[in-house]
Short mmCIF file of the C-alpha atoms (twelve columns), coordinates in Angstrom:
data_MODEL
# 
_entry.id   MODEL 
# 
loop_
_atom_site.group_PDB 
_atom_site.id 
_atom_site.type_symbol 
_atom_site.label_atom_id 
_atom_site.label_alt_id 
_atom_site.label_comp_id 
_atom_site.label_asym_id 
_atom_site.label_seq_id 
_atom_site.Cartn_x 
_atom_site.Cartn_y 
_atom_site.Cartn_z 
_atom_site.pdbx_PDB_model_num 
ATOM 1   C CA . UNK A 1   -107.818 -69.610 64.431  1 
ATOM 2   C CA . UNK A 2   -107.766 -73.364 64.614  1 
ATOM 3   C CA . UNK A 3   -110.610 -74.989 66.262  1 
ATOM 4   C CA . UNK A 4   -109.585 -77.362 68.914  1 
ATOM 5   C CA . UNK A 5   -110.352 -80.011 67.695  1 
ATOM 6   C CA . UNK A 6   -107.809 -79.997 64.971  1 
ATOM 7   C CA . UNK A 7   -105.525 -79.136 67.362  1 
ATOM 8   C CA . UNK A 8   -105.959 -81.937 69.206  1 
ATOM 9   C CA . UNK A 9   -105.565 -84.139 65.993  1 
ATOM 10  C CA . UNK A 10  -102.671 -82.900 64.536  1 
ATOM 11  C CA . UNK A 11  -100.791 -82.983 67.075  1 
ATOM 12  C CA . UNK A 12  -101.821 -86.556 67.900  1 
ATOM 13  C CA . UNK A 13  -100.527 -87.722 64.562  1 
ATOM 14  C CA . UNK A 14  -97.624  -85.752 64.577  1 
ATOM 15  C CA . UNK A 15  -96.448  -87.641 68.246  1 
ATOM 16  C CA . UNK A 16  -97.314  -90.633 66.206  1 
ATOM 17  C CA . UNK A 17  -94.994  -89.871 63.829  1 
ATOM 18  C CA . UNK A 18  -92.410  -88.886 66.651  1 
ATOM 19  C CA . UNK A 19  -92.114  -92.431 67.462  1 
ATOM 20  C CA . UNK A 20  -94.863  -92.612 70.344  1 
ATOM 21  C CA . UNK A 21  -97.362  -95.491 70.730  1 
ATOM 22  C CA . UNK A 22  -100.803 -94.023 69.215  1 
ATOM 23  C CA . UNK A 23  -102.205 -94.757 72.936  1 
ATOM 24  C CA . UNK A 24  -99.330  -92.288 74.093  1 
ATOM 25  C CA . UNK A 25  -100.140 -90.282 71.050  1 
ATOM 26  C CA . UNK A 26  -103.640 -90.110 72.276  1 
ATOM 27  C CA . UNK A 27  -102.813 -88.509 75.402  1 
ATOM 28  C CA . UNK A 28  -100.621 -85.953 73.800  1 
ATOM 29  C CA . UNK A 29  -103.232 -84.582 71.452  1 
ATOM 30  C CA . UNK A 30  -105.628 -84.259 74.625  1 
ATOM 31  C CA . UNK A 31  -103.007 -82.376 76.642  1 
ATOM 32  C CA . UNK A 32  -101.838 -80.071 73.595  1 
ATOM 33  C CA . UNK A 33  -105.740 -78.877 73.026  1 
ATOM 34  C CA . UNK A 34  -105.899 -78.473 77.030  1 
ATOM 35  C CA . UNK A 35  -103.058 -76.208 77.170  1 
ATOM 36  C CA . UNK A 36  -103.319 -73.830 74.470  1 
ATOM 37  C CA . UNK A 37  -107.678 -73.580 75.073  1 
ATOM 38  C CA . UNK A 38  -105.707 -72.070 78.806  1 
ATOM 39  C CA . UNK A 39  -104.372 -70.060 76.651  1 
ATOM 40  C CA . UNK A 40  -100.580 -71.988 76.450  1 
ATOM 41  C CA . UNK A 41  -98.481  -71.725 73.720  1 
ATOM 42  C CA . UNK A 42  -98.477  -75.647 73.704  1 
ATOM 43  C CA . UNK A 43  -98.220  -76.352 69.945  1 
ATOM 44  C CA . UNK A 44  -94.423  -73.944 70.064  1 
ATOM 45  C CA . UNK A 45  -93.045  -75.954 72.526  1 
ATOM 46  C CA . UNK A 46  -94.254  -79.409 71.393  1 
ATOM 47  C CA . UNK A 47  -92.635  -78.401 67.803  1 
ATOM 48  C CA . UNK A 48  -89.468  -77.574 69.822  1 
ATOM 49  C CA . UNK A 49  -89.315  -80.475 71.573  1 
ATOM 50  C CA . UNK A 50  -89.787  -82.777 68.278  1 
ATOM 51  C CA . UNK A 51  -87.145  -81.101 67.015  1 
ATOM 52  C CA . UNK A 52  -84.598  -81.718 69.461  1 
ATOM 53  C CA . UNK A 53  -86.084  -85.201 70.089  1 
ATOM 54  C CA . UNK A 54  -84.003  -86.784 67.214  1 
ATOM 55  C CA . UNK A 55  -80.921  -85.284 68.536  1 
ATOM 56  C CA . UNK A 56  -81.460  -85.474 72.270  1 
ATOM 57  C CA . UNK A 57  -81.684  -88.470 74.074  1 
ATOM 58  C CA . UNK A 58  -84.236  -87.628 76.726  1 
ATOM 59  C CA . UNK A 59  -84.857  -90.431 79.806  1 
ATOM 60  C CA . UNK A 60  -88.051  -91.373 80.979  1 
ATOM 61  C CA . UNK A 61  -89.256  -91.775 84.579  1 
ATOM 62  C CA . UNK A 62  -91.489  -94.931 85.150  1 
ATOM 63  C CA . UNK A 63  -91.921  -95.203 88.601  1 
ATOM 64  C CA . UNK A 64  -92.323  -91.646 90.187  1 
ATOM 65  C CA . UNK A 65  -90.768  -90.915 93.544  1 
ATOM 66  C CA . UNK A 66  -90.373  -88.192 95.698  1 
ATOM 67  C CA . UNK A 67  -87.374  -87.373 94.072  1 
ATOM 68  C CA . UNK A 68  -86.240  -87.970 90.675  1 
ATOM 69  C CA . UNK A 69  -83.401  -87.595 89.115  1 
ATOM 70  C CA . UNK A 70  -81.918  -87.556 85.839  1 
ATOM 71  C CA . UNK A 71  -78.627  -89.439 84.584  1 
ATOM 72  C CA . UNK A 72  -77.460  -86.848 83.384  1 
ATOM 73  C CA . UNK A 73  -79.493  -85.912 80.300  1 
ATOM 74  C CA . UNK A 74  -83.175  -84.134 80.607  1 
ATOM 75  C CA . UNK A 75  -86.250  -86.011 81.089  1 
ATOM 76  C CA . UNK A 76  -89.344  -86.650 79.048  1 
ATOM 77  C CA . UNK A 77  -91.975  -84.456 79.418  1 
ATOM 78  C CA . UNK A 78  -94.627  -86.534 77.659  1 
ATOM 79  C CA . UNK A 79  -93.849  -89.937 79.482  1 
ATOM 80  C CA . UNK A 80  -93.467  -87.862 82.999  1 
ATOM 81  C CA . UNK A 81  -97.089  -86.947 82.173  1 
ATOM 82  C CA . UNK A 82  -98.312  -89.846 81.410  1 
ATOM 83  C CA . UNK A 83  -96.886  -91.681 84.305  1 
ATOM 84  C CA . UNK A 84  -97.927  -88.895 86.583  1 
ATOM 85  C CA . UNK A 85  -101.217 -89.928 85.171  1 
ATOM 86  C CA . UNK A 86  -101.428 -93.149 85.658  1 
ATOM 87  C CA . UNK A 87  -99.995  -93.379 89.267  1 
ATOM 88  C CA . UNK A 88  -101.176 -90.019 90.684  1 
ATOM 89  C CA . UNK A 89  -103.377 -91.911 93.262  1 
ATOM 90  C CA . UNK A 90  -99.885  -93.366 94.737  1 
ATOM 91  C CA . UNK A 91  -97.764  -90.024 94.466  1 
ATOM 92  C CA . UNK A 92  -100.364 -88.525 96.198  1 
ATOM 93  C CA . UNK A 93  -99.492  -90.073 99.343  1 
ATOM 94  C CA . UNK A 94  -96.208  -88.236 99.073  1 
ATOM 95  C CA . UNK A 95  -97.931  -84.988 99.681  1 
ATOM 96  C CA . UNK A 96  -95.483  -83.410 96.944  1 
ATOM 97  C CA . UNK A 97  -92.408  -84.562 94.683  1 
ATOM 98  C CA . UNK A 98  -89.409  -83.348 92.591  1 
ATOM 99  C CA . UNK A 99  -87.888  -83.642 89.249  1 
ATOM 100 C CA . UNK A 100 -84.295  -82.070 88.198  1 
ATOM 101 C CA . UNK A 101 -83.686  -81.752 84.670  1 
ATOM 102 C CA . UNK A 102 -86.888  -81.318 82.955  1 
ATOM 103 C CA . UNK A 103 -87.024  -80.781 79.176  1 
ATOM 104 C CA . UNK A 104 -90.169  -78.503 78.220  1 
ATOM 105 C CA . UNK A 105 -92.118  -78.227 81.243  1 
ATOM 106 C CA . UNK A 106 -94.768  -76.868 79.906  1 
ATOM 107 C CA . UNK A 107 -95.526  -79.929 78.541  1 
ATOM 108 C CA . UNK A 108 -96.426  -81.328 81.991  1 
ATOM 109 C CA . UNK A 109 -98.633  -79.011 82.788  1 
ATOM 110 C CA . UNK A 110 -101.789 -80.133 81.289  1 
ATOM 111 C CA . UNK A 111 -101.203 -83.490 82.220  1 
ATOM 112 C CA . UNK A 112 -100.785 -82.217 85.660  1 
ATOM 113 C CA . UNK A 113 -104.211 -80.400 84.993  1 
ATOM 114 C CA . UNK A 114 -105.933 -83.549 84.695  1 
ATOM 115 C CA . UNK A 115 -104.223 -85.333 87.381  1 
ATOM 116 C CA . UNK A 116 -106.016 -82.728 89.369  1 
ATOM 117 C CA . UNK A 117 -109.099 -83.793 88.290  1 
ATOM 118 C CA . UNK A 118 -108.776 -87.548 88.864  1 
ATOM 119 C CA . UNK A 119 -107.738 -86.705 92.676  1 
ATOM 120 C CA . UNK A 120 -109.846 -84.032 93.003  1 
ATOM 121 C CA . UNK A 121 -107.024 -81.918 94.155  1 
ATOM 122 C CA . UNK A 122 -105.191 -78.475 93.864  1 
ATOM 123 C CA . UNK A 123 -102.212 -79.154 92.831  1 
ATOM 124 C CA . UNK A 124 -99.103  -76.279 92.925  1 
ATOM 125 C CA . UNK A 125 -96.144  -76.296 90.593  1 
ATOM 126 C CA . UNK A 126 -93.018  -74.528 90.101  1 
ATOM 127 C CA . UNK A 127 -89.897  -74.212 88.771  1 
ATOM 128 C CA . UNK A 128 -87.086  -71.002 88.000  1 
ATOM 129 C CA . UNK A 129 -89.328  -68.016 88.981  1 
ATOM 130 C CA . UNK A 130 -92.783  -69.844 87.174  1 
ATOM 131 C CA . UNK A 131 -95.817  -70.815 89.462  1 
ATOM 132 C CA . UNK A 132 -98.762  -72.134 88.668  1 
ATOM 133 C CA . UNK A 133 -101.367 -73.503 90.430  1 
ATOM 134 C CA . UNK A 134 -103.910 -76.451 88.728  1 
ATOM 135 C CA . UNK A 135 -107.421 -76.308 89.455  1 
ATOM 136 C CA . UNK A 136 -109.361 -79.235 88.827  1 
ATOM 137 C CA . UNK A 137 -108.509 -78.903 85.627  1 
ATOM 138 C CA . UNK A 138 -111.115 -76.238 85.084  1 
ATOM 139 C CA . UNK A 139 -108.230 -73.902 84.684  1 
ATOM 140 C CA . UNK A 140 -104.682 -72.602 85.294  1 
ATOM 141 C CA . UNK A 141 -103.598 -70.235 87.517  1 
ATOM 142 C CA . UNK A 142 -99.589  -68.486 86.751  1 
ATOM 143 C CA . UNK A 143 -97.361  -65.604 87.449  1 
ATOM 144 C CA . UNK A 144 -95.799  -65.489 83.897  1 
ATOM 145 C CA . UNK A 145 -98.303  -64.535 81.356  1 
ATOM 146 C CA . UNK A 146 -96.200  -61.987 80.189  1 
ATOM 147 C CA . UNK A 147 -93.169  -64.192 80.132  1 
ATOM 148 C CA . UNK A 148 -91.278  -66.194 77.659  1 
ATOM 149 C CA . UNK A 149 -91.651  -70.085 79.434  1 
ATOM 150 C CA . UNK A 150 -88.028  -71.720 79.571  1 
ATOM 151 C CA . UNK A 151 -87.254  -74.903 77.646  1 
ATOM 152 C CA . UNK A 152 -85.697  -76.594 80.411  1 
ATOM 153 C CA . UNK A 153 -86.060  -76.608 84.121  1 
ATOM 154 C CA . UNK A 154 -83.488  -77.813 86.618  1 
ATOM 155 C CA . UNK A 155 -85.647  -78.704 89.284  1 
ATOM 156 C CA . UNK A 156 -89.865  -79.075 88.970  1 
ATOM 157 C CA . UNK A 157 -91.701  -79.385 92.456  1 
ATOM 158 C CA . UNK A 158 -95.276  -80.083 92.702  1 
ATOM 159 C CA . UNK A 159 -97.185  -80.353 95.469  1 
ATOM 160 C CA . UNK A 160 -100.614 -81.365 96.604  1 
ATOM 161 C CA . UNK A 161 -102.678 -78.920 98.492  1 
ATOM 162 C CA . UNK A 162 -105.471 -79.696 100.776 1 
ATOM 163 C CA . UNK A 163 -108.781 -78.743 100.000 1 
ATOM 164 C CA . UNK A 164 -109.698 -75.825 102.093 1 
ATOM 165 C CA . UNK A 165 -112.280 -72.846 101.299 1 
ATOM 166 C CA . UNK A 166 -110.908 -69.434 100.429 1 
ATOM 167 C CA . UNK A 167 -113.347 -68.082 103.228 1 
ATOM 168 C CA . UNK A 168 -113.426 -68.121 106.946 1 
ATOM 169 C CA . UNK A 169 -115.992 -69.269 108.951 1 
ATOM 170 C CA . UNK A 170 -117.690 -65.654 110.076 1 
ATOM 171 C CA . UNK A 171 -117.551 -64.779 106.365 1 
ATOM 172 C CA . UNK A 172 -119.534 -67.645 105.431 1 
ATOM 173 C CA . UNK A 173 -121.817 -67.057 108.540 1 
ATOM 174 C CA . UNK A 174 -122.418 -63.279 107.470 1 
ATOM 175 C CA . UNK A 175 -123.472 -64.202 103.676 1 
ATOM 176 C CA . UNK A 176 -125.933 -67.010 105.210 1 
ATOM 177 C CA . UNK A 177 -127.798 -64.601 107.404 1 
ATOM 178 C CA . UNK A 178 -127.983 -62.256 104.683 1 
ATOM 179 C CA . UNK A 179 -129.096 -65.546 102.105 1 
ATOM 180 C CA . UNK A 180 -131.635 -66.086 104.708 1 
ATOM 181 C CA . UNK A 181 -133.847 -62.593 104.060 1 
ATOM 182 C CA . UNK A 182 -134.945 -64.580 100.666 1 
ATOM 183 C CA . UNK A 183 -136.221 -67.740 102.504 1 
ATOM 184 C CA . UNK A 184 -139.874 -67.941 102.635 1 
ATOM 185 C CA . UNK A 185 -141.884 -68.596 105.723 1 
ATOM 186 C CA . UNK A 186 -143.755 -71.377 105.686 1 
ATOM 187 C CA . UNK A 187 -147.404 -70.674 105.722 1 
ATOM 188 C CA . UNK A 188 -151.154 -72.652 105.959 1 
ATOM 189 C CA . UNK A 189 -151.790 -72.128 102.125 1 
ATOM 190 C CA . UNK A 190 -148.130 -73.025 101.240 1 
ATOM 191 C CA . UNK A 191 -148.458 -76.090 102.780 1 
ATOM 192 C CA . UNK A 192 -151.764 -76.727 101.398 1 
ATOM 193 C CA . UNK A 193 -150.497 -76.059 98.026  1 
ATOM 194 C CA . UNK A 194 -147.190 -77.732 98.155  1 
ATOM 195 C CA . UNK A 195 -146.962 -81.528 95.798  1 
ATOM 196 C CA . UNK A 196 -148.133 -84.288 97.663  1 
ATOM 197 C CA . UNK A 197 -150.648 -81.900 99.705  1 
ATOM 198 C CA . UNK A 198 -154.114 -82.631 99.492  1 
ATOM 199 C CA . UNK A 199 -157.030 -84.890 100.583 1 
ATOM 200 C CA . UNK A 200 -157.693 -86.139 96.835  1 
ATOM 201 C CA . UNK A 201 -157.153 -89.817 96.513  1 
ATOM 202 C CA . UNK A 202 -156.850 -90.060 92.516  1 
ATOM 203 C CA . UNK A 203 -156.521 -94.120 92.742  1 
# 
């Protein structure tokens, strides 16, 4: 296997050589190792994309709305990413957004990943039958790991979930009572024993 790291590396040089910025470049290499350590077959799809890159002229969104649309070719996964980066704090306030006509998706996804993280956020994407939902960017959660991920997507929502606990209220009441059976009372020697107890004034 390759390590990560030379994941990360390669395919920072090779967006270089794609005819991104090596700032953009950067960001590429850190999404490409994110993806495939979720176990996302990253590295395929950024080849792919290369590929057609010379051929294809894909748009870029710079300011993201909550809905954006293409003019008629597909979008850029890699500047969408970055962007999304860069003013998630904003399209936050949206509560969720759109894009039609997205080339590679997955792509997006790590970037999306560690949007997540910068919000502190759920975050819940989809597109064709694919849903995933973004953790913190402590994983990735998806309903086609035994499916082939399509190139292009005509319409990518994403949405921005509130933070709630998986739990209700009288579960998290019944595991505190039992947690409580391992509290220990608090007792004369315990105290006596306990740092900063004591009548000895070593000054």
């Amino acid at each position: 296997m390759k390590s990560f790291s030379e994941i990360e590396t390669t395919a920072k040089r090779a967006s270089r050589a794609a005819g991104f910025s090596w700032g953009i470049a950067e960001e590429v290499g850190k999404s490409i190792r994110l993806s495939e350590l979720f176990g996302f077959p990253a590295i395929k799809h950024l080849n792919q994309y290369y590929q057609n890159k010379k051929k294809e002229n894909f748009e870029e969104v710079k300011l993201i709305n909550k809905i954006n649309k293409s003019n008629g070719s597909f979008f850029c996964p890699i500047m969408l990413g970055v962007n999304f980066i860069d003013q998630v704090k904003n399209i936050e306030t949206l509560k969720k957004c759109s894009v039609e006509n997205l080339a590679y998706p997955l792509l997006l996804l790590s970037f999306l990943s560690r949007a997540s993280e910068i919000i502190g956020k759920k975050l819940f994407i989809s597109f064709d039958d694919c849903k995933f939902l973004l953790n913190f960017n402590l994983s990735i959660s998806s309903n086609i790991w035994d499916k082939e991920m399509p190139m292009l997507a005509k319409k990518v929502e994403i949405s921005f979930l509130n933070n709630e606990d998986n739990f209700s209220d009288q579960d998290w009441k019944n595991l505190y009572k039992l947690a409580e059976d391992t509290f220990v009372e608090e007792t004369d020697s315990l105290k006596e024993g306990a740092a900063g107890a004591g009548l000895t004034d070593n000054d």
